[in-house]
C-alpha positions in Angstrom: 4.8 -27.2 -19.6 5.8 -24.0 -19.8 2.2 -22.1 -20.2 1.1 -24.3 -17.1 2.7 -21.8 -14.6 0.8 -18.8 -16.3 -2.2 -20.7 -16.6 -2.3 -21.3 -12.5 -1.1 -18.3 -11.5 -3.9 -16.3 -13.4 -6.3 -18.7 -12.0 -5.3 -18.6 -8.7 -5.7 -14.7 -9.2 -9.7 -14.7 -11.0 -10.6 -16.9 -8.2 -9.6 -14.4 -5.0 -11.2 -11.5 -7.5 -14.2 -13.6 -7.8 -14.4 -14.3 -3.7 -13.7 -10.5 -2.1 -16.4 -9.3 -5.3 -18.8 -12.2 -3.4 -17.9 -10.8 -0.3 -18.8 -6.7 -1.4 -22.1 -8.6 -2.4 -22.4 -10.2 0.8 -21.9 -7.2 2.8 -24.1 -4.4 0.6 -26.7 -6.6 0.9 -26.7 -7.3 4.8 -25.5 -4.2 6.2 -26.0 -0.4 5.7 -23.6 1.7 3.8 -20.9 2.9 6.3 -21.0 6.5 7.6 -18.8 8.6 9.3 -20.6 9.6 12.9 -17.6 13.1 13.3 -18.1 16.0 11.1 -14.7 16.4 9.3 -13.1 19.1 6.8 -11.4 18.2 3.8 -8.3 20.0 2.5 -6.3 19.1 -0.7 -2.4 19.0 -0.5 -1.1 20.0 -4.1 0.0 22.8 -6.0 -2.9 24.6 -5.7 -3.0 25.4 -1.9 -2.0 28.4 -0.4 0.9 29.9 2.2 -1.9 31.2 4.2 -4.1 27.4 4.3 -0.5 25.5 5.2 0.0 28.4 8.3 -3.4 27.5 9.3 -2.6 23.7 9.0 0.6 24.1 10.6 -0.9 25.7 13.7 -3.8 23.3 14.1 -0.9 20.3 13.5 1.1 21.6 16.2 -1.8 21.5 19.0 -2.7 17.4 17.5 -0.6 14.9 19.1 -2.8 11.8 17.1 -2.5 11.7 13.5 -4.1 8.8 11.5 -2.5 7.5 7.6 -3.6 5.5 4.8 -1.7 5.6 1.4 -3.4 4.8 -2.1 -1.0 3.5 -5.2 -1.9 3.8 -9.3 -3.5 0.7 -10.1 -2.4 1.2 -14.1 1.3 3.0 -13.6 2.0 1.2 -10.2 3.3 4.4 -8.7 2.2 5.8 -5.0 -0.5 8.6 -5.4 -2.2 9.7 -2.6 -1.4 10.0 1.1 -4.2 10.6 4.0 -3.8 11.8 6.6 -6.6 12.6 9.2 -5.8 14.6 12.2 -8.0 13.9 14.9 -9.4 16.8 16.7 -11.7 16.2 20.0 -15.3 17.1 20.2 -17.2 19.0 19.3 -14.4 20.2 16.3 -14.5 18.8 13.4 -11.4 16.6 12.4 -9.4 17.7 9.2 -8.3 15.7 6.0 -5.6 16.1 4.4 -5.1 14.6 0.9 -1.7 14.9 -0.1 -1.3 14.0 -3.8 1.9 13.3 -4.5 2.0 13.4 -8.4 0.4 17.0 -8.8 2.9 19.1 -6.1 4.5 22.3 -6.1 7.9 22.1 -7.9 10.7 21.4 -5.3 12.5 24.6 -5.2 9.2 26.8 -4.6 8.3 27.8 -0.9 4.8 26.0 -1.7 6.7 22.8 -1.6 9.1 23.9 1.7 5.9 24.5 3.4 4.7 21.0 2.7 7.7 19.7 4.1 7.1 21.9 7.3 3.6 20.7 7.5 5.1 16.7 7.7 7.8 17.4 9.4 5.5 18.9 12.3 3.4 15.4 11.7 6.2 13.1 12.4 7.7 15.2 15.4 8.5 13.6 18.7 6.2 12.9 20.5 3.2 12.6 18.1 1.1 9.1 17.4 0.8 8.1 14.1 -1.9 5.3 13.0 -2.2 3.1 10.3 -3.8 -0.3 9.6 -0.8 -1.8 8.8 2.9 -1.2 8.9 3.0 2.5 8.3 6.6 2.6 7.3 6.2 -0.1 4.7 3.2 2.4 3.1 5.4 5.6 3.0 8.8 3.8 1.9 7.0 3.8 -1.6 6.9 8.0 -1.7 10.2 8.5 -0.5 10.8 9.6 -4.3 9.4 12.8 -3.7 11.6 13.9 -0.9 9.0 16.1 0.8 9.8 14.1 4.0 11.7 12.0 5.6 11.9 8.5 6.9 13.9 9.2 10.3 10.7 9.4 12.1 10.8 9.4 16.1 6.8 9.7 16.4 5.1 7.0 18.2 3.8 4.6 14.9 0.7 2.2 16.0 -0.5 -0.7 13.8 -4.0 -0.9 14.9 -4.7 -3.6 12.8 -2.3 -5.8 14.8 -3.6 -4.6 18.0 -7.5 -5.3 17.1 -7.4 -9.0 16.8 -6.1 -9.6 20.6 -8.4 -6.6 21.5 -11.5 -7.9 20.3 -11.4 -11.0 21.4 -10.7 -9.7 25.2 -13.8 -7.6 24.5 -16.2 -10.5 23.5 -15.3 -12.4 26.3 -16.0 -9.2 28.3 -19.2 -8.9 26.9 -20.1 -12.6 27.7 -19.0 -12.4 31.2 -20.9 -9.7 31.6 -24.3 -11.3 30.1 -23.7 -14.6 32.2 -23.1 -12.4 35.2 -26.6 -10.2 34.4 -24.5 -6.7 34.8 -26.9 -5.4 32.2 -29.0 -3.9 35.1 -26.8 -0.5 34.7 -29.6 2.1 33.2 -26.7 4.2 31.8 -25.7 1.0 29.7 -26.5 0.2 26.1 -27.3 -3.3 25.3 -27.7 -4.7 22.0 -28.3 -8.1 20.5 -26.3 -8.3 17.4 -28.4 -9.4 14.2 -29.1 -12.9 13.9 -27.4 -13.0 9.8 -27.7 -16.3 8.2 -24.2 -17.9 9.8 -23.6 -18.9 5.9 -23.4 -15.4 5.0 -22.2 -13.9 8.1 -20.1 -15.9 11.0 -21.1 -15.0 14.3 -18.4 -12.1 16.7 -17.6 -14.8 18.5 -16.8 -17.6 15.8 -15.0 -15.5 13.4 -12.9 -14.4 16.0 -12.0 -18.0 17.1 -11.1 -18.5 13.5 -8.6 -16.0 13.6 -7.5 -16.4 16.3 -6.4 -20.0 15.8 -5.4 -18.9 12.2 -3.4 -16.2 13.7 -5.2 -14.1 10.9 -5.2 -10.4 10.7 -8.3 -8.8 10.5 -9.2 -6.6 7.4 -10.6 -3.3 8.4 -13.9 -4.1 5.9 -14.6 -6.9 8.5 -13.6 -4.9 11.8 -16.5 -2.2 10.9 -18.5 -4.8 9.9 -18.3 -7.0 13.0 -18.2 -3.6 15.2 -20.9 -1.7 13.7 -22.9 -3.7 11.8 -22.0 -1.5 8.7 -20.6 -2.4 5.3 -17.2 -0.2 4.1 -16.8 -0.7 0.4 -13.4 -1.9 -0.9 -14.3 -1.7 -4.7 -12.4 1.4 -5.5 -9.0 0.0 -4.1 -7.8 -0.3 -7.3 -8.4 2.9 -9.0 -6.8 5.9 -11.5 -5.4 7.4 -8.0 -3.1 9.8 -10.1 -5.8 11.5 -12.4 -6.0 14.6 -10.0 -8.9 14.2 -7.6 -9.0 17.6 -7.2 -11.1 19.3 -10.4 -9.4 22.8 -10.4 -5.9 21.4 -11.1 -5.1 22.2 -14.6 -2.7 18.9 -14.6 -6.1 16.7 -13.9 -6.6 14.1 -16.3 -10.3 15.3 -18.1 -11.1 12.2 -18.8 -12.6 11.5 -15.7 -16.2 12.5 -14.8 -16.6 15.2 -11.7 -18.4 11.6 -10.2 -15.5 9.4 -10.4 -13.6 11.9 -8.4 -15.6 12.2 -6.1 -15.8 8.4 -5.5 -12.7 8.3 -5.0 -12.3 11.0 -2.5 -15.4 9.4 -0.5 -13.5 6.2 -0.7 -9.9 8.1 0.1 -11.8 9.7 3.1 -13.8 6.6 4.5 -10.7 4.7 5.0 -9.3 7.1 7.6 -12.7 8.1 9.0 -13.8 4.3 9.6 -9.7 3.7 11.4 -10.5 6.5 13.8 -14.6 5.2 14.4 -12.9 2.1 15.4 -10.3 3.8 17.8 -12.6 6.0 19.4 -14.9 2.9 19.8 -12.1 1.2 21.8 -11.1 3.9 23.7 -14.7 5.2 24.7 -15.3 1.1 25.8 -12.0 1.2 27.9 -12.7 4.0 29.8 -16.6 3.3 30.1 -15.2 -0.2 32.1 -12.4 1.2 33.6 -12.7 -0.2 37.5 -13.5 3.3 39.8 -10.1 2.3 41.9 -7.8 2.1 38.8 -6.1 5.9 36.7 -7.7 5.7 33.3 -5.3 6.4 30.6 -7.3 9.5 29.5 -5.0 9.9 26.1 -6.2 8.1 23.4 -2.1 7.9 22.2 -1.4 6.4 25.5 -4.3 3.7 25.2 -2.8 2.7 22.1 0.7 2.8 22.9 -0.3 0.4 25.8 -2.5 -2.0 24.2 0.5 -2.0 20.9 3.0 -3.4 24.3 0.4 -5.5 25.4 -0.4 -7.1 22.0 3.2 -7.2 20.7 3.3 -11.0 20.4 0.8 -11.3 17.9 2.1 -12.6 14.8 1.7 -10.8 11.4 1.5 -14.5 9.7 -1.3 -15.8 7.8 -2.7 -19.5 8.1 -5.0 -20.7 5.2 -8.6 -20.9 6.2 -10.3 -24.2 5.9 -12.3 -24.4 2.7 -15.3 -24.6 4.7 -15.0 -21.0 5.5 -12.6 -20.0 3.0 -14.7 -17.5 1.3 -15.8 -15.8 4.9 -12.2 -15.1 5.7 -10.8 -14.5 2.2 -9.8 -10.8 4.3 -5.7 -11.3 3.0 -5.2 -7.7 1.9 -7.4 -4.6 1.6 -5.5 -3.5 -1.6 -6.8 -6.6 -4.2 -10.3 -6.1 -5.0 -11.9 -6.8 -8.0 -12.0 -3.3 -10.1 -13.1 -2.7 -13.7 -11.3 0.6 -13.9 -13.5 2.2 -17.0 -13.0 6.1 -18.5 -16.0 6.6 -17.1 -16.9 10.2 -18.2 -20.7 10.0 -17.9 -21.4 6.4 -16.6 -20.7 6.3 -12.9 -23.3 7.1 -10.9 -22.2 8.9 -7.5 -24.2 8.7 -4.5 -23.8 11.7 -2.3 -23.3 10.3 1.4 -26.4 10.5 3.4 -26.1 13.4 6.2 -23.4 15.3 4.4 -24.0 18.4 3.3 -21.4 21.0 3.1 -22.0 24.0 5.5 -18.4 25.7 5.9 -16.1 26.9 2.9 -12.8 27.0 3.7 -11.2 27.3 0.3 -12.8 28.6 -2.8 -11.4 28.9 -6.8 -13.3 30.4 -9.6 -12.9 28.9 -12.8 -15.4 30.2 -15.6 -17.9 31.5 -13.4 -17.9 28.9 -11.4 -17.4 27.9 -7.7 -16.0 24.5 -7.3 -15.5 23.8 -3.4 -13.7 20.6 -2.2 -12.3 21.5 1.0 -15.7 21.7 3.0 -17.5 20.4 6.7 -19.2 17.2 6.7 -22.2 16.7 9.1 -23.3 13.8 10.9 -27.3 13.4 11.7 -27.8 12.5 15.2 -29.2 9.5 14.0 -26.2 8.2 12.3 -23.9 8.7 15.2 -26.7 6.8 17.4 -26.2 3.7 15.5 -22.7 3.4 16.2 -22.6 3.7 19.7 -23.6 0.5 21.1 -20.9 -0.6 23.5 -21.8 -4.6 24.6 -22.2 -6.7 21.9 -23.8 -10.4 22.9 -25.0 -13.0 20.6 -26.6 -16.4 20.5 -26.1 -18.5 17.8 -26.2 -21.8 17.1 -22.6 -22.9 15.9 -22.7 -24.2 12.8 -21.0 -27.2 12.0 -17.1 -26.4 10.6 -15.2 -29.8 9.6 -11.6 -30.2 9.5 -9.7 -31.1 6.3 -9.7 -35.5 6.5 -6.1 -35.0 6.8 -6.8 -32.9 10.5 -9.1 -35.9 12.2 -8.1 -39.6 12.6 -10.8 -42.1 12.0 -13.1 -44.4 14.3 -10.6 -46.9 14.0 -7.6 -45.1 14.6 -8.8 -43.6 17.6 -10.2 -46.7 18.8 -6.6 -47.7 19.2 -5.2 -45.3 20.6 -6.2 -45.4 24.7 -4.7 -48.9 24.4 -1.4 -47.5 23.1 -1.4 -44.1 25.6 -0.3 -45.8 28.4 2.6 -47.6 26.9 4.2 -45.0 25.3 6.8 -44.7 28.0 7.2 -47.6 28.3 8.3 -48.3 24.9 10.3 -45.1 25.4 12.6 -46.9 27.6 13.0 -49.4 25.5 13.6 -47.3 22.4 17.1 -46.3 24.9 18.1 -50.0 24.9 17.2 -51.3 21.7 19.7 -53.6 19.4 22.5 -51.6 18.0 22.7 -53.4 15.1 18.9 -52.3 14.1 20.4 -48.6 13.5 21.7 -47.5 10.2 21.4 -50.5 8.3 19.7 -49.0 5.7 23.1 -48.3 3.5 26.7 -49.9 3.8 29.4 -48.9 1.4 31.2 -52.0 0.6 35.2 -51.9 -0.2 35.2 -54.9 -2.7 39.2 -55.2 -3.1 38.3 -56.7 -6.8 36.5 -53.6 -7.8 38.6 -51.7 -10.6 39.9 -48.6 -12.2 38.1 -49.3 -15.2 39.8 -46.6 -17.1 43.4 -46.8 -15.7 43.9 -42.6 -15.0 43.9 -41.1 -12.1 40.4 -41.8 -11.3 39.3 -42.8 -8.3 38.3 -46.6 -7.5 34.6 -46.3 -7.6 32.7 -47.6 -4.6 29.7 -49.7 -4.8 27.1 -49.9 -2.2 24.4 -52.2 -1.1 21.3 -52.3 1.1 20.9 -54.5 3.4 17.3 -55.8 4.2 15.8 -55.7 8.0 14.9 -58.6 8.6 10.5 -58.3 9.2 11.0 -58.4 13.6 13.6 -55.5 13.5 11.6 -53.4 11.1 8.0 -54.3 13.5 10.1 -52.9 16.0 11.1 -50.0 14.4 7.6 -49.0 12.9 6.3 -50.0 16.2 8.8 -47.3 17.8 8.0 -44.7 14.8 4.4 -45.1 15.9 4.3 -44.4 19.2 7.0 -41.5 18.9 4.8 -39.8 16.3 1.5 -40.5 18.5 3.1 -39.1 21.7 4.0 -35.9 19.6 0.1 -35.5 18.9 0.4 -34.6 23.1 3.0 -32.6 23.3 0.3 -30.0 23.9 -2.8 -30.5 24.9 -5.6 -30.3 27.4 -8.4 -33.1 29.3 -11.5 -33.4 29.9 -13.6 -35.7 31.7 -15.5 -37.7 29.1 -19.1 -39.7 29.3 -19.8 -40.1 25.4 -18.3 -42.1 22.4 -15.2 -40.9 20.2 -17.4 -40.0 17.8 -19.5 -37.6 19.6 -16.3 -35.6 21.1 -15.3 -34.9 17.5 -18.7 -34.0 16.4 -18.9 -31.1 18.9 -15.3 -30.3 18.7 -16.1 -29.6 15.2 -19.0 -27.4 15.9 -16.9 -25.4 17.5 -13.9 -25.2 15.3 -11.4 -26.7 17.6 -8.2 -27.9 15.5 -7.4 -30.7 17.2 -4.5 -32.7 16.1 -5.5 -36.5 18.1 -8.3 -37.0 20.4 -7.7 -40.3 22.9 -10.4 -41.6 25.1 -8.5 -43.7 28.3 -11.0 -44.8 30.8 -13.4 -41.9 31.6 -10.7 -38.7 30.6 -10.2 -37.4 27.0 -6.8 -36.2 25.7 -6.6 -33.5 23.2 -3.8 -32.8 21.5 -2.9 -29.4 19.8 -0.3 -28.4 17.6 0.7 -25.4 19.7 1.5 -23.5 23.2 -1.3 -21.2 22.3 -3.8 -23.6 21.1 -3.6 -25.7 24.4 -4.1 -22.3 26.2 -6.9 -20.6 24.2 -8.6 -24.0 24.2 -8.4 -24.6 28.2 -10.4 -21.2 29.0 -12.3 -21.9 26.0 -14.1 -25.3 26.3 -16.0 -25.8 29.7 -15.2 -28.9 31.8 -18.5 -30.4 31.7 -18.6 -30.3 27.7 -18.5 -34.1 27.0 -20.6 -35.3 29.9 
């Protein structure tokens, strides 16, 4: 019994590896790698940089109002490594990097390390927007155990990834009013099919998004570029040796490492906050491109996001299991479990330099043995790699694929067959639940004071007191089911929406399936259906949702 936990638990664990290493599969072999379309310049934070690179920082920090995160933990020693930070700089300048690694800093008494703490303390000044995909505090509650900054900070903090899931699905339904009302007739407007994937590899924009919506499921920020750009952002070097030293010219470095790993890592370190501001700029660009002539645009892109972060504040963080169906398309739970085989790979890991970046400013330079080994450089972006982002209306037709709930979701023919017969008694047998006999109520257990029952053991115990059940006698327990029955079916109502109805009960739930709809009862009476939901927000999405003349 006792190896049966273990056993499950480690199961449980190979099997979620197994799916997000399907999904990496999936993804490399639909989309194109991901690339950054905004030159940016790279700078490492340690105990190599110099009073004269954290001036320059400082003064470039104190100009930025929007500054973007990401933290990385040691997969082996468990201990936060690296934190990113990406301050966003507007066109045509190049954005800069910072990657702050946290086991290879200054020592704390040296002005290196007072300079550091200037440089975050200028971050995380009022006034400033800081974003993260996720809760930003939770990430840098782990590196408070280096006490280069602190945690009082009065900065604006956005969780993008919250706001993205009610923002997308206001923008597909955008785009779809838009197609059904042919505004597409705008020359200065971009128009683009999305691919037609195989809907068993890839949902479609618009299905995935009802999925999580009704799921209330966060999305992971592999599946917003994905869905957004058509692109594939690898997640395989989540789990990684973040505290080896990415940079090469530290003399604390683990040499274990090949030049290649580190560089993988930084690619990967990089991506993640490059991709987060991609998909910012993206929604900011779309806002103001369809921002009505009469109406101020919120030209700011901290603004934007501090309205849409008000607007979206009632989306819940919790998760819903996915269907089984479509378990392994949504299997999106956390961008920090991946499957890793974290080798000492010296000379096996092949690096791929990123297509369209080659370094053409030096901003910091150490010589080692001859040798120039530059990290902190400009990265360039083809025109033709910025093109491919920038396609603003996304449409699609697909055929929706068939989605069935779990046995336990849909009643069967017979069930629902009975149930317009029932619907239009159930208040009616509500009043007479309010006048039923008394005597049918707690009979299920009587203690009975037998005056013959005994101390048996002649102390100071207490009599003991025997009990028995009394039987309902087969009328009063009909009754009683009968009354269960219809106050459970009525429940099935408590939300839910009707449609006018021209087709058998098993035809509605056919195409509510095909669409995904989670219905808890259908009930046919006459020529209306009744669809009942287990929420407020169900019965809402679902009325905008499903046209009037569906079932007809």
């Amino acid at each position: 019994m006792s190896n049966a936990q273990p056993s499950s638990t480690n199961s449980y664990v190979t099997d979620r590896f197994t799916k997000k290493d399907d999904k990496e599969h999936r993804y490399e072999q639909i989309f194109p790698p991901y690339h950054p379309n905004k030159p940016y310049v790279l700078h490492f934070v340690n105990s190599l940089i110099t009073e004269q690179e954290l001036k320059h920082l400082c003064t470039v920090i104190n100009n930025t109002m929007d500054f973007i995160f990401d933290t990385e933990s040691d997969y082996h020693t468990k201990m936060p490594a690296l934190i990113q930070i990406l301050i966003v700089q507007p066109d045509p300048q190049p954005s800069l990097l910072l990657l702050i690694e946290t086991n290879h800093l200054p020592n704390s008494s040296s002005s290196l390390f007072l300079g550091i703490q200037h440089l975050l303390h200028a971050i995380t000044r009022t006034g400033t927007y800081l974003y993260a995909w996720g809760s930003l505090l939770d990430e840098l509650e782990r590196f408070k155990i280096y006490q280069f900054f602190s945690m009082s900070i009065s900065s604006h903090i956005i969780n993008v990834q919250r706001v993205f899931t009610g923002w997308f699905n206001e923008y597909l339904n955008e785009q779809s009013r838009n197609n059904n009302n042919n505004t597409t007739a705008d020359d200065n407007s971009l128009v683009l099919k999305a691919p037609e994937f195989n809907p068993e590899l890839f949902l479609p924009p618009a299905m995935i998004n009802r999925l999580k919506v009704m799921n209330n499921q966060l999305w992971s920020l592999q599946d917003a570029i994905a869905y957004l750009f058509y692109q594939y952002l690898s997640k395989r070097d989540t789990l990684r040796s973040w505290s080896i030293g990415l940079d090469k010219r530290l003399s604390s470095c683990n040499k274990n490492f090949s030049l290649n790993y580190r560089r993988r890592l930084i690619t990967y370190a990089s991506f993640d906050c490059l991709s987060l501001m991609n998909i910012m700029l993206f929604m900011h660009e779309n806002y103001l491109s369809n921002c009505p002539v009469n109406d101020q645009p919120i030209e700011s892109l901290g603004k934007y996001f501090f309205y849409l972060s008000s607007k979206f504040s009632s989306v819940s963080p919790a998760r819903v299991k996915s269907r089984p169906v479509v378990e392994i398309l949504l299997s999106d739970e956390s961008d920090d479990s991946m499957t890793v085989h974290d080798l000492n790979e010296r000379h096996q890991i092949p690096f791929e330099t990123p297509v369209n970046q080659q370094p053409s400013t030096i901003i910091h330079q150490h010589h080692e043995s001859d040798q120039i080994y530059n990290f902190n450089v400009t990265y360039q972006v083809s025109d033709e790699s910025r093109s491919f982002n920038q396609h603003y209306h996304i449409t699609e037709y697909y055929e929706i694929t068939d989605l069935t709930p779990s046995d336990t979701q849909c009643l069967t023919t017979a069930q629902a067959s009975t149930d317009h017969q029932l619907f239009n008694e159930i208040n009616v047998h509500d009043q007479i639940d309010n006048h039923f006999n008394p005597n049918d109520n707690h009979q299920d257990m009587e203690p009975n004071h037998d005056p013959q029952v005994t101390n048996l053991n002649n102390n100071d115990v207490p009599p003991l007191i025997q009990t028995k059940r009394k039987r309902r006698s087969s009328a009063s327990q009909k009754r009683r089911n009968q009354r269960s029955s219809l106050r459970h079916r009525k429940n099935r109502y408590n939300f839910g929406i009707s449609r006018t109805v021209n087709t058998t009960i098993t035809n509605v739930k056919r195409i509510l399936r095909s669409h995904a709809v989670p219905y808890q009862n259908v009930n046919i009476v006459k020529s209306k259906l009744y669809i009942g939901f287990k929420s407020k927000d169900l019965e809402q999405y679902f009325e905008q949702l499903l046209p009037l003349d569906i079932f007809l």
